[in-house]
TIRO-2110 file (N, C-alpha, C; in Angstrom, 1 decimal):
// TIRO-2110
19.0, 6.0, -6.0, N, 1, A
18.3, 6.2, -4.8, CA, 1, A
18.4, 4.9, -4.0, C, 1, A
18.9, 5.2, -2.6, N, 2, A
18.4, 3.7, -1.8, CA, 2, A
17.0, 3.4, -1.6, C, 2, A
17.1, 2.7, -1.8, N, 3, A
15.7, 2.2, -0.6, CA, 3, A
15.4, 1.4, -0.2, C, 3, A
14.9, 1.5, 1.2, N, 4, A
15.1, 0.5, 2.3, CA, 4, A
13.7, 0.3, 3.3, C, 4, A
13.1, -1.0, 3.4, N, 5, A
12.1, -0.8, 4.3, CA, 5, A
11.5, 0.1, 5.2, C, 5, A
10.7, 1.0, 5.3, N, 6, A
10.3, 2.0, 6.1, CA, 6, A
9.3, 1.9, 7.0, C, 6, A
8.1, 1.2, 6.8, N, 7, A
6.9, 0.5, 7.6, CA, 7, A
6.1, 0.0, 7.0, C, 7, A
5.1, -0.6, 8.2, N, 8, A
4.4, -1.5, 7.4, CA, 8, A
3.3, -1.4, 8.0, C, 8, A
2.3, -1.7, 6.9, N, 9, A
0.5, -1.3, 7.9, CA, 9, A
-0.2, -2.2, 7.4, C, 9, A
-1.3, -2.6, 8.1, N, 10, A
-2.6, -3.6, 8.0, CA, 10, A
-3.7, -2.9, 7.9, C, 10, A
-4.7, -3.8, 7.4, N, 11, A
-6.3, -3.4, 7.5, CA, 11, A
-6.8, -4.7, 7.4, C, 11, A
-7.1, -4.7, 8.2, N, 12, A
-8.2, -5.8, 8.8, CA, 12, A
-9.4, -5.9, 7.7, C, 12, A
-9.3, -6.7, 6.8, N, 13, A
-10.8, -6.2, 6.0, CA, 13, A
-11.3, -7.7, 5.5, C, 13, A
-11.7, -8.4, 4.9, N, 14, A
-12.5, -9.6, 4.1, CA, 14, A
-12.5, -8.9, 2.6, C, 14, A
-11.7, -7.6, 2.2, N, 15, A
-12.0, -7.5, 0.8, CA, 15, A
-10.2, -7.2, 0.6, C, 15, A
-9.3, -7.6, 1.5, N, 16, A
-7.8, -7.5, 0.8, CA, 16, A
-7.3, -7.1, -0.5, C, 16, A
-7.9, -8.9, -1.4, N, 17, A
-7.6, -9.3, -2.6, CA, 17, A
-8.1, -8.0, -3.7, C, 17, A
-9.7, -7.6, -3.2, N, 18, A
-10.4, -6.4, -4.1, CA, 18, A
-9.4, -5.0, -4.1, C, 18, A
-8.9, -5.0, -2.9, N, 19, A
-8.4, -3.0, -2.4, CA, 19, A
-7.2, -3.6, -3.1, C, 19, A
-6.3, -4.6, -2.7, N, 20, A
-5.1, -4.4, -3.4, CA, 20, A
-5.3, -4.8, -4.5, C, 20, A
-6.1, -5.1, -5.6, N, 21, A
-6.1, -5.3, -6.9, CA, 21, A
-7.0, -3.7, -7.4, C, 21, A
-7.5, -3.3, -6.7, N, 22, A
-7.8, -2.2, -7.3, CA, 22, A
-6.8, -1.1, -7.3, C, 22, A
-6.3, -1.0, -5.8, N, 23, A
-4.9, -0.1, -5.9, CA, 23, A
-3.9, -0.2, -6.7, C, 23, A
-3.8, -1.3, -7.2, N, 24, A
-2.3, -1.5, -8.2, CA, 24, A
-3.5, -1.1, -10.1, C, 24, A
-4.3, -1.3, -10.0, N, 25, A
-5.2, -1.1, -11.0, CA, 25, A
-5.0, 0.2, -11.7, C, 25, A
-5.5, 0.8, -10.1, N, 26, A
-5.7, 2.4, -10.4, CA, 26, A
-4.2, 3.0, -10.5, C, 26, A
-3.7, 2.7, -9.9, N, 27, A
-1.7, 3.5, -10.1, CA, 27, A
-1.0, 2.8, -11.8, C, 27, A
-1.4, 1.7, -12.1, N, 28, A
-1.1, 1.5, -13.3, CA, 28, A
-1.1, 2.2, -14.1, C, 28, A
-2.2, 3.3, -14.2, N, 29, A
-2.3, 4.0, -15.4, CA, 29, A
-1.5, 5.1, -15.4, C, 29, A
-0.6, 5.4, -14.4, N, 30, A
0.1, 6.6, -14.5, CA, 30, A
2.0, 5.9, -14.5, C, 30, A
2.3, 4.8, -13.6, N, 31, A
3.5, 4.5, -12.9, CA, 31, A
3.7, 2.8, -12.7, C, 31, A
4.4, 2.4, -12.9, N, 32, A
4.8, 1.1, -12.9, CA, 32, A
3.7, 0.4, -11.3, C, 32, A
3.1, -0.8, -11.8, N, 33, A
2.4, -1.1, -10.8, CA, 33, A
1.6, -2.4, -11.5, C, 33, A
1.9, -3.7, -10.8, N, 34, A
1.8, -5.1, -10.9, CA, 34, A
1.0, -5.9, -9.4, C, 34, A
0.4, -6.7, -10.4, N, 35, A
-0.1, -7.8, -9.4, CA, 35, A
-0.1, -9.3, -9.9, C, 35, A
0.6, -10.3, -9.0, N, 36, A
0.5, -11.7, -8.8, CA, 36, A
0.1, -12.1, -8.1, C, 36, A
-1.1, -12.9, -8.5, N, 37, A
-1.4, -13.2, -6.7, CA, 37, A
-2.3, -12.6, -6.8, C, 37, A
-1.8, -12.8, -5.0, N, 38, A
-2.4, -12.3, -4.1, CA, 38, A
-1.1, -11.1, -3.6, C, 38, A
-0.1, -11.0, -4.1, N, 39, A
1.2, -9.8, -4.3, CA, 39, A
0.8, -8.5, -5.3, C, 39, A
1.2, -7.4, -4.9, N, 40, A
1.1, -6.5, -5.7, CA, 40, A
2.6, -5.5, -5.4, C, 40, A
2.8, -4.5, -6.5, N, 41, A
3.9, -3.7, -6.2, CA, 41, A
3.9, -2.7, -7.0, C, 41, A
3.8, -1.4, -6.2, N, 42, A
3.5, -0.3, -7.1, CA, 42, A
5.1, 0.6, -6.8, C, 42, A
5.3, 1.2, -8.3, N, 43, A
6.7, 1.8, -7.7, CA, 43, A
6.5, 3.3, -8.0, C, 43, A
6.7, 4.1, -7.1, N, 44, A
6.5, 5.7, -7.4, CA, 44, A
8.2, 6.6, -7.3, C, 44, A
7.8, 7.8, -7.7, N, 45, A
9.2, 7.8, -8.2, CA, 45, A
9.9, 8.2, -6.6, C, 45, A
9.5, 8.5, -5.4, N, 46, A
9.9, 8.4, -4.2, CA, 46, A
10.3, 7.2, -3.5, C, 46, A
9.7, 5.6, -4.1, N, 47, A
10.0, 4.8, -3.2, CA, 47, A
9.0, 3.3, -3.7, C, 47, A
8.8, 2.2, -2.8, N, 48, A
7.7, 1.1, -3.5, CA, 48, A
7.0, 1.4, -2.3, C, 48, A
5.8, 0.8, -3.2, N, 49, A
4.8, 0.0, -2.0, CA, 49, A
4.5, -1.4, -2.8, C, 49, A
4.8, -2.3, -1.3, N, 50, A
4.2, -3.9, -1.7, CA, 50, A
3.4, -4.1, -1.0, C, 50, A
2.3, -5.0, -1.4, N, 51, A
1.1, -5.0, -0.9, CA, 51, A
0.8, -6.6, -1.0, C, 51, A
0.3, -6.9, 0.2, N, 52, A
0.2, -8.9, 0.3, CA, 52, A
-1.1, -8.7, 0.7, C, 52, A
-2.1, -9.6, 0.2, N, 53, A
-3.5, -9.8, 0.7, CA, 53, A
-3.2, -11.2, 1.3, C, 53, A
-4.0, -11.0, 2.6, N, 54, A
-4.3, -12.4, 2.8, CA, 54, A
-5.8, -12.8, 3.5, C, 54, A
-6.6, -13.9, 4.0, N, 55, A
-7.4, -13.8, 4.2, CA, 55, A
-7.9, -12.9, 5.7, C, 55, A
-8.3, -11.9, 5.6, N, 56, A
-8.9, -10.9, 6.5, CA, 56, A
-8.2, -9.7, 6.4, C, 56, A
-6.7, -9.8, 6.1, N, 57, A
-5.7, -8.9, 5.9, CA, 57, A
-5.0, -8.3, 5.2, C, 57, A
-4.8, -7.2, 4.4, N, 58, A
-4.4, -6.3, 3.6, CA, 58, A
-2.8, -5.3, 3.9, C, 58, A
-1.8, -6.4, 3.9, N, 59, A
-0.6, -5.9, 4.5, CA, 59, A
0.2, -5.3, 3.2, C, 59, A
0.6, -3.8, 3.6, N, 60, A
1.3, -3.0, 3.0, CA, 60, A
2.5, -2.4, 3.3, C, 60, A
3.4, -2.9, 2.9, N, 61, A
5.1, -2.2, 3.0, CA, 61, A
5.5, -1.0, 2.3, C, 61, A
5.9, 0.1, 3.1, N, 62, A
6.3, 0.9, 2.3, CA, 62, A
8.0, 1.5, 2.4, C, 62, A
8.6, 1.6, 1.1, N, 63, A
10.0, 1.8, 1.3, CA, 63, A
10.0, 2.9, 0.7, C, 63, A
11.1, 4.2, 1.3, N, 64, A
11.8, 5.2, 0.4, CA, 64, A
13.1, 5.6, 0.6, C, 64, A
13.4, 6.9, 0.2, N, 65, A
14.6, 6.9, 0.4, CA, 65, A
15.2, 7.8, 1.8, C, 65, A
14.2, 8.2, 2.5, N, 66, A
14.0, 9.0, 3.8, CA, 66, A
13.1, 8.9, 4.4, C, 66, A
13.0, 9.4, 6.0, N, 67, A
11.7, 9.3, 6.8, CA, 67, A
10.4, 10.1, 6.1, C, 67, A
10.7, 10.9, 4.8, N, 68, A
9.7, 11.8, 4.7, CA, 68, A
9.2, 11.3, 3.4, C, 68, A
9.9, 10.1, 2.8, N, 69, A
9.4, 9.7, 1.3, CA, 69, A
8.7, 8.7, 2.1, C, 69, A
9.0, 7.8, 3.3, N, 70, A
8.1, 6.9, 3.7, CA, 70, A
6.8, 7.1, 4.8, C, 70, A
6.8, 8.3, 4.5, N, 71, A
5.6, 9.2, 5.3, CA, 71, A
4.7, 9.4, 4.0, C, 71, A
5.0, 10.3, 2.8, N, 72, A
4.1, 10.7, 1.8, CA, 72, A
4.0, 9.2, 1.2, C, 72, A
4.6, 8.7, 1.2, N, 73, A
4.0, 6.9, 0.6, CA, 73, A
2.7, 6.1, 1.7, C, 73, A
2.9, 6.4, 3.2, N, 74, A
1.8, 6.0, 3.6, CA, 74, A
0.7, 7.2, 3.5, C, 74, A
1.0, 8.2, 3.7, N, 75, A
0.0, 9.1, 2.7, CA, 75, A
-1.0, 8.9, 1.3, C, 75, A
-0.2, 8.4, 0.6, N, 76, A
-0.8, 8.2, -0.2, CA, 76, A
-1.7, 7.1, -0.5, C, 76, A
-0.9, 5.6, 0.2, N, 77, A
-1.4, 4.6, 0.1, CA, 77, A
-3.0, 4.8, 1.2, C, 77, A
-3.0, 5.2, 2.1, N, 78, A
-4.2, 5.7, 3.3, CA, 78, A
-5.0, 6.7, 2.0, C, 78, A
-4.5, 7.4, 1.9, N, 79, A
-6.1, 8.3, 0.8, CA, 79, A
-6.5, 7.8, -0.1, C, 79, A
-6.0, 6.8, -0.7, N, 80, A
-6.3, 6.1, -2.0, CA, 80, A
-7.6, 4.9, -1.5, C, 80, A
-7.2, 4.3, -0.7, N, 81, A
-7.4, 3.0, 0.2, CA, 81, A
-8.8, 3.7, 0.8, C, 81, A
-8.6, 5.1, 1.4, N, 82, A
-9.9, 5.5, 2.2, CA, 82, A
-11.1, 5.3, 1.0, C, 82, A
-11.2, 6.3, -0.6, N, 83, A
-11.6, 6.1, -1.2, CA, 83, A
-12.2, 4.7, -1.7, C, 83, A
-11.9, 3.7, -2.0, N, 84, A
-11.4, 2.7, -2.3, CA, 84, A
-12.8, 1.4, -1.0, C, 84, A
-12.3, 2.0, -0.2, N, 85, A
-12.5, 1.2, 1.2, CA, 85, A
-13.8, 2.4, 2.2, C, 85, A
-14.6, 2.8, 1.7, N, 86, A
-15.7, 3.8, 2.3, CA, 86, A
-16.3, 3.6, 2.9, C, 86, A
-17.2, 1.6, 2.0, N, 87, A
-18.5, 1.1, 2.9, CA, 87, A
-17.9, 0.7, 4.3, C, 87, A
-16.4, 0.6, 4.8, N, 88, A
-16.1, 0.0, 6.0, CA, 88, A
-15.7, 0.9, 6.8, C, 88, A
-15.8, 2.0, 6.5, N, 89, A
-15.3, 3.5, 7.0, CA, 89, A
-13.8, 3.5, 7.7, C, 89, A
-13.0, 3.4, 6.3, N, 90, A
-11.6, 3.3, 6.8, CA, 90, A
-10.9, 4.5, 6.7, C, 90, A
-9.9, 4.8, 7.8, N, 91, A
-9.3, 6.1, 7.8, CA, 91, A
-7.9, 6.0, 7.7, C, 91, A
-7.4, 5.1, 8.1, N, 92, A
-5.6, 4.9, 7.6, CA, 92, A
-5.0, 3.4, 8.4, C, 92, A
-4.2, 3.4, 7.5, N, 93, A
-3.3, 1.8, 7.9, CA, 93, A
-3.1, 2.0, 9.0, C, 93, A
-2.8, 0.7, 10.1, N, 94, A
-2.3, 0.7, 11.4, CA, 94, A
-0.6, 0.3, 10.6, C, 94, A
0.3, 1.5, 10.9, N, 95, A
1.6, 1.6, 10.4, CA, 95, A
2.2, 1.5, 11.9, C, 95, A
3.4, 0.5, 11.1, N, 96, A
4.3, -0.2, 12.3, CA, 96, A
5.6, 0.2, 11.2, C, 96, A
6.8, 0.3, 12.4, N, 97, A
8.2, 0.6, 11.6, CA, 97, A
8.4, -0.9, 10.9, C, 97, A
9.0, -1.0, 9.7, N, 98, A
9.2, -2.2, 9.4, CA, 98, A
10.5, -3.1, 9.8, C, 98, A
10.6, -3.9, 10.1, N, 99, A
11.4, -5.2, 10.8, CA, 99, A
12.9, -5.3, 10.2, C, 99, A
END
């Protein structure tokens, strides 16, 4: 399978380092999924998501192998993240095509 950059989303938050360390936390237990850093990288069998915290910001890349594996990837990363992310009442990444 190729894969190739698909998009990429932000969340504005002061708890980055927490959502992306719990995201790669929680995906660990089923699917290949690491963190360095303030870097994370979860790989599902459609495509990756990499994930950069930085301070205020929570930037997420998602790659697959079609417009529709890099749709159910920001799907999934947005429902996980809403859970995750409740007391700020977040409802999905601000997704931009990736560069």
């Amino acid at each position: 399978m190729s894969i190739e950059p698909g998009s990429t989303g932000h969340f504005a938050t002061r708890n980055a380092q927490g959502y992306m360390t719990q995201l790669c936390k929680h995906f660990a237990h089923k699917i290949p999924a690491t963190v360095q850093g303030n870097e994370g990288l979860i790989t599902f069998e459609i495509g990756q998501a990499r994930l950069v915290a930085r301070d205020g910001d929570l930037q997420c890349t998602v790659a697959g192998a079609d417009a529709a594996a890099v749709e159910r990837l920001q799907g999934i990363i947005d429902s996980h993240l809403a859970r995750f992310a409740f007391r700020e009442a977040f409802t999905r990444m601000d997704w931009q095509p990736a560069a």
